[in-house]
C-alpha positions as CSV (number, residue, x, y, z in Angstrom):
1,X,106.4,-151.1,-40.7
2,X,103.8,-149.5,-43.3
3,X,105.1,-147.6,-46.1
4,X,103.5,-144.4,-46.0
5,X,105.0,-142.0,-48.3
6,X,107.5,-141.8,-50.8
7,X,110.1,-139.2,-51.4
8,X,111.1,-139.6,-55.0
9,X,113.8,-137.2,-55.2
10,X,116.6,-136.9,-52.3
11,X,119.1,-135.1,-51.9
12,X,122.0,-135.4,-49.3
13,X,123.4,-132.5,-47.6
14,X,125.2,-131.1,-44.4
15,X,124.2,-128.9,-41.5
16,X,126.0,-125.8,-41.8
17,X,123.8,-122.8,-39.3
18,X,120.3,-121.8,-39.2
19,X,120.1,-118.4,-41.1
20,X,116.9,-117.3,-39.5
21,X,113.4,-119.4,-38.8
22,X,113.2,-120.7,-42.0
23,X,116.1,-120.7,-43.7
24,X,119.0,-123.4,-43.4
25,X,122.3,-122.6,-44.7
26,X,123.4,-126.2,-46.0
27,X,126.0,-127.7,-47.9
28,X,125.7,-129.9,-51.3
29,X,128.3,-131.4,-53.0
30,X,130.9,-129.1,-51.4
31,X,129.1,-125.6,-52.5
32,X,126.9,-123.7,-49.8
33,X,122.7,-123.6,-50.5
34,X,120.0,-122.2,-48.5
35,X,117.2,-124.4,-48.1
36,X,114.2,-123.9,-46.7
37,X,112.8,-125.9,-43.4
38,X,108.9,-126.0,-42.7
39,X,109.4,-125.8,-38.5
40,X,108.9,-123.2,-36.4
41,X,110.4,-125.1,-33.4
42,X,114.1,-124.7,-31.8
43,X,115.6,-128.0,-33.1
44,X,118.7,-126.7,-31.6
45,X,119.7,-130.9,-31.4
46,X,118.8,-131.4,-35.1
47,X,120.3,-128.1,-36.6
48,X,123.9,-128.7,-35.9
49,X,126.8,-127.6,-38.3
50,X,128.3,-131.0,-40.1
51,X,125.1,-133.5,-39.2
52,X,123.9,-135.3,-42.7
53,X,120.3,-134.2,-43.8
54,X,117.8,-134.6,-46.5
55,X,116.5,-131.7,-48.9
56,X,114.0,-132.1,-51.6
57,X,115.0,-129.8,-54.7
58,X,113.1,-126.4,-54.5
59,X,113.7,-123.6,-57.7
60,X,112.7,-120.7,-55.8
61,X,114.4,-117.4,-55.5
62,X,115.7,-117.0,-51.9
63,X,115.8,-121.3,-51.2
64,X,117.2,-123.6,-53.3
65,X,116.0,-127.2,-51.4
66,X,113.4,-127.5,-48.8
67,X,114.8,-129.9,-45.4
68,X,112.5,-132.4,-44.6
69,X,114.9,-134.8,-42.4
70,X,117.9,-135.1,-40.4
71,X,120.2,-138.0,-40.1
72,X,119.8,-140.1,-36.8
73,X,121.6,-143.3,-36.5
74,X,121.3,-144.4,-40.4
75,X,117.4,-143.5,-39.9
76,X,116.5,-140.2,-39.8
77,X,114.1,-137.8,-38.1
78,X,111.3,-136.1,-40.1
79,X,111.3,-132.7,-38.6
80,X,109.0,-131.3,-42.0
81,X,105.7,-130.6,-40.8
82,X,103.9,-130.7,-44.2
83,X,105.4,-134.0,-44.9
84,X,104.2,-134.9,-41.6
85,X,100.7,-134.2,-42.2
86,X,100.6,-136.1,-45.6
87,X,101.5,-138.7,-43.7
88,X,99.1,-139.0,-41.3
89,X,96.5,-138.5,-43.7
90,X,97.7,-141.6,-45.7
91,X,97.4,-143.3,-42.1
92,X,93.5,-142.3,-42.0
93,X,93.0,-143.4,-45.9
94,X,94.3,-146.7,-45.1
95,X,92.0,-146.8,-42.1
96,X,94.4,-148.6,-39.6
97,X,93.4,-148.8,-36.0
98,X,92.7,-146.7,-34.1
99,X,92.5,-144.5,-37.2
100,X,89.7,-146.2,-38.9
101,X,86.2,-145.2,-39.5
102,X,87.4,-141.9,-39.9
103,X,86.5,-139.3,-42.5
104,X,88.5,-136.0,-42.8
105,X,85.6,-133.1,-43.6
106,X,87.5,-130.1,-43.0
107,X,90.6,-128.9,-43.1
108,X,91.9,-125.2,-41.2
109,X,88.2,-125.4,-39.1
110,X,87.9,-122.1,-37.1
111,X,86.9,-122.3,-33.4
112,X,86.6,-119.1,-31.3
113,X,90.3,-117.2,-31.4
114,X,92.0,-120.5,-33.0
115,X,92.8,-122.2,-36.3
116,X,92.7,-126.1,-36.2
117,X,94.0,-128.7,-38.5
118,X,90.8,-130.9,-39.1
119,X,87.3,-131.7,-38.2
120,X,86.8,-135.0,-38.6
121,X,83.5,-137.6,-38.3
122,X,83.8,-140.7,-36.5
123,X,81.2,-142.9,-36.4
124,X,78.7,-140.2,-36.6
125,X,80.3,-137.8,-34.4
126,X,82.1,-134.9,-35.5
127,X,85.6,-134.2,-34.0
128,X,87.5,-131.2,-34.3
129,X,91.2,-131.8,-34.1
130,X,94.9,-130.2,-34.0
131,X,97.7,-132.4,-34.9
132,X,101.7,-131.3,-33.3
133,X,105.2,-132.4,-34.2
134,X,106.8,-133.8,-31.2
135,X,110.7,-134.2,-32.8
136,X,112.6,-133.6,-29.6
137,X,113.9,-136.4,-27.8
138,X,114.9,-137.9,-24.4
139,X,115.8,-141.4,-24.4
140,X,113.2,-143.5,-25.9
141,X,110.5,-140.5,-25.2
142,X,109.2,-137.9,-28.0
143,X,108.4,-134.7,-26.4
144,X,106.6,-131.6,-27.6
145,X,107.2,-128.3,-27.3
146,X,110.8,-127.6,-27.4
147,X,110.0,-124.1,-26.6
148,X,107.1,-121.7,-25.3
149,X,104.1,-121.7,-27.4
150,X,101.9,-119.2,-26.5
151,X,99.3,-120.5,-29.7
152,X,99.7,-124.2,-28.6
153,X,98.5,-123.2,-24.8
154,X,95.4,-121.3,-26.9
155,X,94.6,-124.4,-29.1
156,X,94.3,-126.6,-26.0
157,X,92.5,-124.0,-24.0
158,X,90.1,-124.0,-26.6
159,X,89.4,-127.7,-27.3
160,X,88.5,-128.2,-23.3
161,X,86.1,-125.5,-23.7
162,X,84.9,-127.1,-26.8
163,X,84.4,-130.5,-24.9
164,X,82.7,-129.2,-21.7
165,X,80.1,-127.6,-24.6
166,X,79.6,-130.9,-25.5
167,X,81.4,-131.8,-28.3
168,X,84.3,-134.0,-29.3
169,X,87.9,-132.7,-29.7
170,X,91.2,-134.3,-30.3
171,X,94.9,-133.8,-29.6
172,X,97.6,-135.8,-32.3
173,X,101.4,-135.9,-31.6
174,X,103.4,-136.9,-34.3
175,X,106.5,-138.1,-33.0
176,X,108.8,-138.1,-36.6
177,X,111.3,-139.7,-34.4
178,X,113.2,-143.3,-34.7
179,X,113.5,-145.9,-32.2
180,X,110.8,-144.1,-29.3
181,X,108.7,-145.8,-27.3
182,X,106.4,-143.4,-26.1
183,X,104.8,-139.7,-26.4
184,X,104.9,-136.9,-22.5
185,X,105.3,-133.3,-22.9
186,X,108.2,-131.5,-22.2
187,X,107.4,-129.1,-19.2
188,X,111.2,-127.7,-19.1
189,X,109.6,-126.1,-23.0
190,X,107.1,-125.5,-21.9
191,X,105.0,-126.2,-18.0
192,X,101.7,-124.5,-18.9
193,X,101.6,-126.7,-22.1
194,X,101.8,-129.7,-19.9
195,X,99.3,-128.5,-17.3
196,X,97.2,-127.6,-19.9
197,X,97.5,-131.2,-21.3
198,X,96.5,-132.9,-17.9
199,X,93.1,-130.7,-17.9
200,X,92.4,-131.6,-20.9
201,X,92.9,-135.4,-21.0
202,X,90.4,-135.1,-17.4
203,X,87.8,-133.3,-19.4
204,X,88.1,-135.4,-21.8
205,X,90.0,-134.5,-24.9
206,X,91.1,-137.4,-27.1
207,X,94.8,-137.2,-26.6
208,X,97.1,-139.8,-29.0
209,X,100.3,-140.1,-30.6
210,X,101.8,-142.0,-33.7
211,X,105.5,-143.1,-34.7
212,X,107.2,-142.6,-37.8
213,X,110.4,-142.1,-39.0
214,X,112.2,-141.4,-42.5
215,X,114.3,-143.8,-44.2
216,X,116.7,-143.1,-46.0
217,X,117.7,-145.8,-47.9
218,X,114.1,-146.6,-48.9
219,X,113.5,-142.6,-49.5
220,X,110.3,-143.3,-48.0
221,X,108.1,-142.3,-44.7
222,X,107.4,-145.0,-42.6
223,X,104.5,-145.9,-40.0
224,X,106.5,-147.2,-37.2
225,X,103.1,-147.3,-33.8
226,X,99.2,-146.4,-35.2
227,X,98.6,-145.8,-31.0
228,X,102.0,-144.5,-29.2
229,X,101.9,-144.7,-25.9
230,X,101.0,-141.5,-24.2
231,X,102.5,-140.2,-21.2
232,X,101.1,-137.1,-19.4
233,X,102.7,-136.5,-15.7
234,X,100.0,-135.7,-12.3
């Protein structure tokens, strides 16, 4: 495994409810916080009253830690988004395969209706590219969405129009997840996402996932598979 961030200040705390879509109400050393948590999906399987977590101090107002990670089986699931991308960035600067020869030349790139993460040059080629957490979980697979996302069915709509123009355009799951084996989309969250995905990946849209996890003990974000497996039913 390849270290690939560090976390220099953790703090442990408990699951107590989700106040709204991004507020936590948490408990730390026996007194009641809100923290703030940088995901708009459900995680209705993470966000459970009494599971162990992981804030990060956070002096503002209306939060008082930010959740980056829940507790799965002495690991622990990095469901913080932000933290995901810093990540994978780290990944591209040390240039491991299949991530190598990359350079990142924009970040946010605008494409028709849509917002993207990155456009990035490979090689010569410029590739415009949109990155997604995939924390839910069924067995050994990591799965994305967890519910209807009516901007995620845009974004891929968009990238197969911007590859029959021509050009190059890439799909990245991020599954933050321990111990899986393999990326598919979740069509119970949502079918036309999945649809979607199988047009794409035949008019050729780049479509790849990576594996990483956080440990606690370590307080540190490991690599855990550069080129996960991907799955996309028929």
């Amino acid at each position: 495994m390849t270290r690939l961030l560090d976390i220099p200040v953790q703090v442990e705390c408990l699951i107590r409810q989700r106040i709204n879509r991004f507020v936590v109400e948490v408990e730390v050393e026996g007194k009641t916080r809100r923290a703030h948590i940088n995901n708009t999906g459900r995680l209705r399987e993470f966000l459970v009253s009494g599971r162990k977590a992981f804030c990060i101090p956070k002096d503002t107002p209306k939060t008082q830690y930010q959740l980056f990670a829940v507790e799965e089986g002495g690991l622990a699931a990095l469901i913080d988004t932000a933290l995901q991308m810093r990540a994978f960035e780290q990944l591209i600067s040390l240039g491991i395969k299949p991530w190598d020869n990359i350079r990142i030349l924009r970040r946010t790139p605008r494409l028709y209706s849509s917002v993207f993460d990155y456009e990035f040059e490979r090689l010569g080629e410029d590739i415009l590219v949109e990155v997604k957490s995939a924390v839910l979980r069924e067995n050994s697979y990591a799965m994305y969405p967890d519910c209807p996302t009516e901007r995620g069915r845009r974004q891929i709509k968009e990238l197969i129009r911007h590859v029959e123009s021509g050009r190059k355009g890439l799909i990245v799951f991020i599954a933050a997840l321990p111990n899986v084996e393999a990326f598919k989309p979740y069509v119970e969250g949502d079918s036309e996402v999945a649809r979607l995905l199988r047009i794409a990946k035949d008019t050729g849209v780049e479509i790849r996932a990576i594996s990483m996890h956080y440990e606690p003990m370590q307080q540190n974000i490991v690599l855990d598979n550069p080129d996960l497996p991907v799955f996309i039913p028929p």
